[in-house]
N, C-alpha and C positions, 0 to 999 in steps of 0.2 A: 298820340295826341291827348290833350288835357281837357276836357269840358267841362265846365264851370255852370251849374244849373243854381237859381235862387232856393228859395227857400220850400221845402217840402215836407207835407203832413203826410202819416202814416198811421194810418184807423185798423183796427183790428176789434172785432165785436165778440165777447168773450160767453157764452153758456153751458158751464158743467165742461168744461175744455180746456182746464188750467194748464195742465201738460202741454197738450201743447200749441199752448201758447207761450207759454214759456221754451218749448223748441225752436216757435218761429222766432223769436225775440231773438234769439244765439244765432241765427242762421242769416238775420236782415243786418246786426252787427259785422256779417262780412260780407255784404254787397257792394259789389262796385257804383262807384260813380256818385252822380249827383251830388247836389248840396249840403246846408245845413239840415238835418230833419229834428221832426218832434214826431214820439209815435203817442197814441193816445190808445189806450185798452180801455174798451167800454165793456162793463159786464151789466148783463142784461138778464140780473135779479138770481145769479144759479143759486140752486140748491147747496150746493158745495160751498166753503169760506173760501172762494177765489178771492178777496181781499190777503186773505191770511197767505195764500199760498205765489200769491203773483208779487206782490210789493217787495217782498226781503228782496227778489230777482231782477229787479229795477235799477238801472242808471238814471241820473240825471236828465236826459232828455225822454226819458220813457214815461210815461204818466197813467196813470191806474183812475178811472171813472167809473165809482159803482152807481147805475141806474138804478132807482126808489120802488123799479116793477120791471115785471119783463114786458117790455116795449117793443118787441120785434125786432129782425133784425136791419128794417130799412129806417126807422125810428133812433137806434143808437148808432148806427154810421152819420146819422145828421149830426148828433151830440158832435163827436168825433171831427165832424167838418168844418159844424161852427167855431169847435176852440181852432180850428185851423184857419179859420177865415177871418178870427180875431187876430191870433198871431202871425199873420199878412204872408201868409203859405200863399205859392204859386203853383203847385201843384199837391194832386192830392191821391194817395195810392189803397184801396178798401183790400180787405186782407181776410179770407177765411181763417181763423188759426191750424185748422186742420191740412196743410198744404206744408209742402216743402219747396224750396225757393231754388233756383240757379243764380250763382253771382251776377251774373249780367243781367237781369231780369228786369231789373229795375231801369239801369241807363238807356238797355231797348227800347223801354217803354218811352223814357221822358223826351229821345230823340225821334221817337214817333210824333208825340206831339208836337215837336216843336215843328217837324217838316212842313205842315199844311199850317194859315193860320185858323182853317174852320174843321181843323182837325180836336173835336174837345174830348174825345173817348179812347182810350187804347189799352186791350187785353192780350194778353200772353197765350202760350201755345199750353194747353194741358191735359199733360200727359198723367199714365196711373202711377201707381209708387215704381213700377219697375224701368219705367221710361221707355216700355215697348210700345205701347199701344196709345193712339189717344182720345183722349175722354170731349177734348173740344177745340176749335179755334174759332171762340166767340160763335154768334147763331143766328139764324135766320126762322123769321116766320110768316105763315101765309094768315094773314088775318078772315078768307074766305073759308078756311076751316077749324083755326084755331090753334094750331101745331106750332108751337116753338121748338126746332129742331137746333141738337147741336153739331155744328158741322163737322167731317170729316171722323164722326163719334166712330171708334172700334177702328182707325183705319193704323195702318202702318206711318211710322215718321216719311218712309220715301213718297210716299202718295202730294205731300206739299211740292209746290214746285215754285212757289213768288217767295218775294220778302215780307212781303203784308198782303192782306186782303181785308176789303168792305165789305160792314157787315152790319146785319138790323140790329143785334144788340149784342153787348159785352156778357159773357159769361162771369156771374158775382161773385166767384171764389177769387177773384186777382181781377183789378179795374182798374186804372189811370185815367184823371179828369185833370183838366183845366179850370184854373181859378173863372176863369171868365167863360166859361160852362156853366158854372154852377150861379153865377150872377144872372145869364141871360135866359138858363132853363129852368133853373132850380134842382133843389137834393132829393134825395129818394123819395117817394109817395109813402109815406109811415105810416096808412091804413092796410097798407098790401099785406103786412107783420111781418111775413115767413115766401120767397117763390115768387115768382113774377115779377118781382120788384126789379131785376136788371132787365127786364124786357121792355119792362113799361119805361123805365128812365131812357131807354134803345130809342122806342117808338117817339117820346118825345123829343130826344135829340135830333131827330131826323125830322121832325115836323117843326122844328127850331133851324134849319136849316145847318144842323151842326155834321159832322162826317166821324163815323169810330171805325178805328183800324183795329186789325188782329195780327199781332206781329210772331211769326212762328219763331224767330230765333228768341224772343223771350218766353222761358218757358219756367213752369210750376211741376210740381205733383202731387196728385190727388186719390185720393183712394173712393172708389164713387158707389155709394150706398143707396143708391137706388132702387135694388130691385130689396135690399134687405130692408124696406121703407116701404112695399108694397102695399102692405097690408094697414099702416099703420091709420088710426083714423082724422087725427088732427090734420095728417098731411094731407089726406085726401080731399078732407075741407077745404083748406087753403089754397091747395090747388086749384080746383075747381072751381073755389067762387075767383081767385085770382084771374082766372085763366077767362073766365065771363067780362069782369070788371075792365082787363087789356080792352076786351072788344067794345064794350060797352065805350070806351075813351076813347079808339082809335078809326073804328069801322065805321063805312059810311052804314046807310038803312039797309044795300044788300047783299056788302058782306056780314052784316049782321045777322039779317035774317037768312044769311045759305046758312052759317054759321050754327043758328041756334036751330035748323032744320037737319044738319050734318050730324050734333048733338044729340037731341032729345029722339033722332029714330036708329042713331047706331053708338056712339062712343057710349053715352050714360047709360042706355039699357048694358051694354056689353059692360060695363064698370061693375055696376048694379049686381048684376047674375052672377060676374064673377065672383065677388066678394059671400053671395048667397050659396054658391056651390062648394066651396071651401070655406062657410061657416065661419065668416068673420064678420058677421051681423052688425058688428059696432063702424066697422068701416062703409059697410051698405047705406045706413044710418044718417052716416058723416059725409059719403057723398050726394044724398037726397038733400042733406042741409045746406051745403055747398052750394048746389044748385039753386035754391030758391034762396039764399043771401046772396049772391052774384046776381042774376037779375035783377032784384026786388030791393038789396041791398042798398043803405044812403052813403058810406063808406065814400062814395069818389068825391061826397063836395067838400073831404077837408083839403085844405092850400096853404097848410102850414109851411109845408116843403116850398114852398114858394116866396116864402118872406124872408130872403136873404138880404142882410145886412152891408150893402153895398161903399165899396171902399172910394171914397173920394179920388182921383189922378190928377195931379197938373200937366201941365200942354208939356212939360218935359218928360212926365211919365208913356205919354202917347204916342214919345217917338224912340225908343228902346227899339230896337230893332228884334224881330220876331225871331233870328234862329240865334241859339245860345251861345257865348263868347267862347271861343275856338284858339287856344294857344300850341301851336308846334313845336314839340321836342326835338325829334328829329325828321330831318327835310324827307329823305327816304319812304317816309308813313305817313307824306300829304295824299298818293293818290286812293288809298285801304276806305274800302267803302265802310262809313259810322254801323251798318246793320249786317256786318259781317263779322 
């Protein structure tokens, strides 16, 4: 069967990653399915001439946006959204460049969304580069301790057992929204910069009354630098205030206060010590700073991300029917489930 999807943007946020991002660009030109697309590469100020190196590698619908400064990266996936929401995109796909793609990746996704219509979020299954193990299927977190967990992390592929699963927030390396997501929630939180940023857009989905699916058969791969990040101090920062700021938005007063009780008498001391016993002082530093810009921090009252440019419909726009036009080839592959 044939599925016919409207129009679709594809954001890829580029820093010191020309390579590859220019791998992903080769690898989404042979994705199945979907519509017309425009991909849009925001580079977010690298050091390296990513202009110099990405452009010659460019088709026609691919588009090269260099950002004036480095603006995070929940900041230039908004750039990225808005030329999609001027250019009347009905769906919108965010792209680490560091990931590798499965051809099906994409159409999984966009018939996730179309199944529910308060369906506005849908992530992929992802795996490490070897495709043994996997790194996430989207994530869940308890806001009375602060944990954003990724589900299913380190487990084997047979341990899945549905076709989708609900979930508090999308994992950011590979995301599928809905235009009319992005209207009624709004785009990324662009003071979060770096981390947190797909948790918190989770949490407000879900207090939007919206639903995000994780669809194992569409899948990624990623190579996950986590622990080689351990020490690093900017992360630690970001982290950490990020990871206050979530609570700060979404906890009532006592998961707040378990929250910041859970913190400041085991995780921070234990952060703290650690970084002091293996004498990475700068990261020690970086999460005491962390910690008192995440509480104390004014960061949450910008609402930029929230002044989307809303597209006018007429009464004949409102009655488009919600699941995607579906033409038969051949009769034999009417009953073949779409997520198999």
């Amino acid at each position: 069967m044939k599925i016919e999807f409207s129009k679709i943007c594809i954001v890829i946020v580029n820093y010191n990653s020309s390579e590859d991002t220019i791998s992903l660009l080769k690898q989404l030109r042979k994705v199945k399915g979907g519509g017309e697309k425009k991909i849009y590469i925001i580079d977010s100020c690298s050091t390296e001439n990513a202009r110099e190196i990405i452009e010659p590698e460019l088709r026609e619908e691919e588009n090269f946006i260099q950002a004036e400064e480095n603006l995070g990266y929940g900041a230039c996936c908004n750039i990225g959204i808005r030329k999609g929401l001027e250019w009347g995109a009905e769906y919108f796909v965010v792209l680490n460049p560091d990931i590798d793609v499965d051809e099906e990746f994409l159409i999984r996704l966009l018939i996730a969304l179309q199944a529910q219509k308060k369906t506005g979020i849908a992530c992929p299954l992802t795996l490490s580069k070897s495709g043994k193990k996997i790194q996430s299927l989207g994530g869940n977190i308890s806001l009375w301790t602060g944990r954003a967990k990724r589900r299913f992390y380190n487990k084997e592929i047979e341990s899945l057992k549905s076709d989708f699963e609900y979930v508090d927030f999308p994992e950011g390396n590979a995301v599928a929204f809905k235009r009319e997501f992005f209207e009624d929630a709004g785009l990324f939180h662009e003071k979060f910069f770096l981390y947190y940023e797909d948790v918190e857009i989770g949490l407000r989905a879900k207090r939007e009354y919206w639903k995000i699916v994780a669809i194992p058969k569409s899948r990624v791969f990623h190579k996950d630098k986590t622990k080689e990040r351990l020490y690093e101090p900017f992360i630690n920062y970001v982290s950490i205030r990020n990871q206050i700021w979530v609570e700060r938005l979404y906890a009532n007063f006592f998961k707040y206060s378990v929250f910041l009780f859970f913190s400041f008498f085991g995780r921070y001391p234990f952060k703290i010590g650690r970084a002091f016993i293996t004498f990475h002082l700068k990261c020690a530093f970086s999460i005491v700073k962390g910690i008192f810009s995440g509480v104390f921090g004014k960061g949450l009252d910008d609402s930029s991300h929230l002044k989307i440019k809303r597209e006018k419909r007429t009464l004949e726009d409102e009655t488009i029917p919600e699941m995607p036009t579906v033409v038969f080839i051949e009769k034999e592959k009417r009953k073949k489930t779409l997520l198999k």
